[in-house]
Structures are given as structure tokens and as C-alpha cells.
Phi, psi and omega in degrees: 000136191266174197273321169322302198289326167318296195317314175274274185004305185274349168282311196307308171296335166307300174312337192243029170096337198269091179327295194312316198115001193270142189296167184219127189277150177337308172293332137345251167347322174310293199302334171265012171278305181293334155271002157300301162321305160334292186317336194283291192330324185299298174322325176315313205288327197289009184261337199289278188330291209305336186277322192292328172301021226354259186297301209305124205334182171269346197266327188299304198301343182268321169306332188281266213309329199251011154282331186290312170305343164290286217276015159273335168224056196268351182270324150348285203302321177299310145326330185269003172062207206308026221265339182275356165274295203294009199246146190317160163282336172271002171286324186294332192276350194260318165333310193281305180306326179293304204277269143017285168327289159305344167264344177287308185290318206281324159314318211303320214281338185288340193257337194245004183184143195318148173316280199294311176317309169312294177290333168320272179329299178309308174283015140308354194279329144348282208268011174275326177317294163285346108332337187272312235262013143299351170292340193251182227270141158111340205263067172300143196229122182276165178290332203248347163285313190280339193278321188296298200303329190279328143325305163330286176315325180288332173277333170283341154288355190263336188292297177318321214233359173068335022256063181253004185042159184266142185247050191332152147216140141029259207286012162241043217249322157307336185293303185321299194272351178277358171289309171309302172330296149341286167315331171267348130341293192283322201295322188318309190276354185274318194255323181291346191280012181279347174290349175222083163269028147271333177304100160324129149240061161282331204289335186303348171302315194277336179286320177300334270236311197284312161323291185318320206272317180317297194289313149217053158303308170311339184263009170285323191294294167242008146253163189235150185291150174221134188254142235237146136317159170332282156339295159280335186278339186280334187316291183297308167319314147337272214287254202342318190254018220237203175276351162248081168147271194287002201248346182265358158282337187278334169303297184286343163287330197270310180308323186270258201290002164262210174255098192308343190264345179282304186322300166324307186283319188266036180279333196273004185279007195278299192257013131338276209255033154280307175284328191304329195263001151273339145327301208279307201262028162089004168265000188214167194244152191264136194202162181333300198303344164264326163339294215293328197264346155318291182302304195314286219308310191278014175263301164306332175289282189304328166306325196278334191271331215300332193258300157345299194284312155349287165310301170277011162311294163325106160332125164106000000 
């Protein structure tokens, strides 16, 4: 092997999580797609969580939940002795920013534009995640990756809008765009985060931790306290150990070693088995339009997955 050939090797391992240069077999890889893959599951739930939770504001409830997602998993982290001094500063900025960032923009655009438009936009970050994630050394991006994330998408606008399609206007063009923004956040921080698979993901306790102190300076700030009941406090211990909290470590993990274009196609099943699980508890009515967007997603999923499930399949 010639020192060229070294080089695209050692991207090539890089690209699949691995820091060292060591080749890492598909199934490797699978497998940290499929605990990535958790966090989508988690995510079903925050719609659920979020209604139990009544009034309380959003900036408070995202300060609550990620605080409970810090100190769940801060004795790991603590355990891990200096490892929160020694971590890079852009791991802190991307940590703090992805998590944080995204719920600030995702307020902003929810105060400034309707909720479905608004949530439209935002929910680019799937298939932009899989576009991106061809920027990085090693990463080829097939024509059967972008067609599956685009089926997603198409399904999730038929879930979302009942299929009654969206009417942008004018005067909600701050909503747009701080949705969009949102969307370039996450997705950012979901595909940059492959630059530190040396980053313990433990560290993700100091990043909810950060998150949490952020969240309510804002609600100090733009909000009024609502002191949460039984009933909302268990609410909140949910979205913490949950879908605001434990789902962004099974996230960071899948994101530095698994497969960001699988990650990306099965993101849209999040808000799929959201409405499905509001369906089931009587909060929502089951209609065409989920079946129908039900067919799109998992039909994009299996398209986007079918050469990933091939590879590790293979001997060796």
C-alpha cells in the first residue's frame, strides 16, 4: 500500500468513526446506527410528554428536562476524571450550540409562524444531514440515499399538513427563518460531530447541564414561571430521561460512528410513530393521511438502507 492509498484508508476509517486508522467492519457500523437509531424512537414520545406537561412555559420546560438529562448522566461523566477539562473547545462549542441552538431557534420560529409551517422547515434537518454528510473524508453520497431522505420528507409533510398542503406568507418570513436556521443547526451539529469520536459520550451530561443554565436565563428573561404539578413533574422526568435529555446521548454516539445517511433517512420515522402514539392514547384520530405517509417513510427508510444491510451481511 503507497502512502496515497494509506491516506484514503485512514479517511476512509475516520469517516466510519474510527480516530486510529483502524479499518471498522460495516457491522461495527450498523450497530452504532441502531443505538443512534434509539434517539428517533425517544423523540416519538416528545409529543406525548410534551401535552402532559400542560402550561409550562417552553424555555422553563427545556431547562427542567435537560437538567434531569444532565444529572443522569453526570456520575459517568465525573467518573471519567478529567475528561470535561481536556475536551476541546470546539467540541464545547458544538456540544453547547447543537443543543441549545436548536431549541432557541425552534422557540423563536414556533412565536413568530404557524406551528405546522414552521415545524415543516425545521424538519429539514434529516435529509440535509444526508446531504452533508457526502462533505465528509470517506463518505459517498448514492442517488438511493437522497431519494430514500426525500420520501421521508415527503411523508412527513403528508403527516404533518393532513394533506391539506402549507400557505407560506409575508409576515411570517422571522418564523421561516429562524425555522430554517433550526434546521441548519441540527443538522450541522449531527454531521461536525464526527470530528471528535475521541469525545467520550459521557461529556453529553455537561453539555445538557449547559444547556439547562441557558434555557433559563431565557425563561427569566421572556417568561413567567408556572410551578408544575405532580402530575407535570413526572411529565418532566419523562422528557429528561427521554426525549430532552437520554436521546441526545444514544444520538452522539450513532452520529460519531454510525451511518449518518441511514441516521438522516430514519429520523423521519420520529414524527410517524408520534402521531401513531397519540392515535393509540386517544389524542389524535387515525386518518389517510398516516397510512399514506406511513408507506412514503418506510418505503425511504428501506431504500436508503438496503446497500448498508448488504455490507454487513458479508463475511469478513
Amino acid at each position: 500500500m503507497d502512502a496515497r492509498d494509506a491516506r484514503d484508508a485512514r479517511a476512509d476509517a475516520i469517516a466510519s468513526g474510527n480516530e486510529h486508522g483502524e479499518a471498522v467492519h460495516p457491522a461495527r457500523q450498523l450497530r452504532a446506527t441502531g443505538i443512534g437509531a434509539v434517539a428517533v424512537l425517544l423523540w416519538a414520545s416528545l409529543a406525548l410528554f410534551t401535552t402532559l406537561t400542560g402550561r409550562i412555559p417552553p424555555f422553563q420546560l427545556t431547562a427542567m428536562a435537560f437538567t434531569v438529562g444532565g444529572i443522569v448522566g453526570l456520575p459517568r461523566a465525573v467518573r471519567g476524571g478529567g475528561l470535561a477539562r481536556g475536551l476541546p473547545g470546539g467540541a464545547w462549542a458544538l456540544g453547547i450550540g447543537g443543543l441549545f441552538g436548536y431549541h432557541f431557534f425552534y422557540f423563536l420560529a414556533l412565536r413568530n409562524a404557524p406551528a405546522v409551517d414552521a415545524g415543516l422547515i425545521a424538519y429539514l434537518w434529516p435529509l440535509l444531514i444526508v446531504v452533508c454528510s457526502a462533505l465528509l473524508p470517506g463518505e459517498r453520497l448514492r442517488w438511493w440515499h437522497t431519494a430514500g431522505a426525500v420520501l421521508g420528507l415527503g411523508g412527513t409533510f403528508l403527516l404533518v399538513t393532513g394533506g391539506q398542503g402549507v400557505h407560506l406568507r409575508s409576515e411570517y418570513l422571522l418564523g421561516y427563518a429562524a425555522a430554517a436556521v433550526c434546521a441548519l443547526v441540527w443538522s450541522a451539529y449531527s454531521v461536525a460531530n464526527r470530528r471528535y469520536p475521541h469525545v467520550s459520550t459521557d461529556m453529553v451530561a455537561f453539555f445538557c447541564l449547559a444547556t439547562a443554565a441557558l434555557a433559563a436565563a431565557c425563561h427569566l428573561l421572556f417568561e413567567t414561571t408556572v410551578r408544575p404539578d405532580g402530575r407535570q413533574w413526572l411529565a418532566v422526568l419523562a422528557l429528561g430521561l427521554g426525549p430532552v435529555g437520554g436521546a441526545f446521548y444514544v444520538w452522539d454516539h450513532g452520529t460519531k460512528h454510525g451511518d449518518l445517511r441511514l441516521l438522516g433517512t430514519f429520523s423521519y420515522f420520529a414524527p410517524l410513530l408520534s402521531t401513531a402514539l397519540l392515535v393509540a392514547t386517544g389524542r389524535a384520530d387515525a386518518s389517510w393521511p398516516v397510512a399514506a405517509a406511513g408507506a412514503l417513510i418506510a418505503g425511504g427508510a428501506m431504500l436508503a438502507s438496503a446497500d448498508a444491510l448488504r455490507s454487513a451481511r458479508r463475511p469478513g
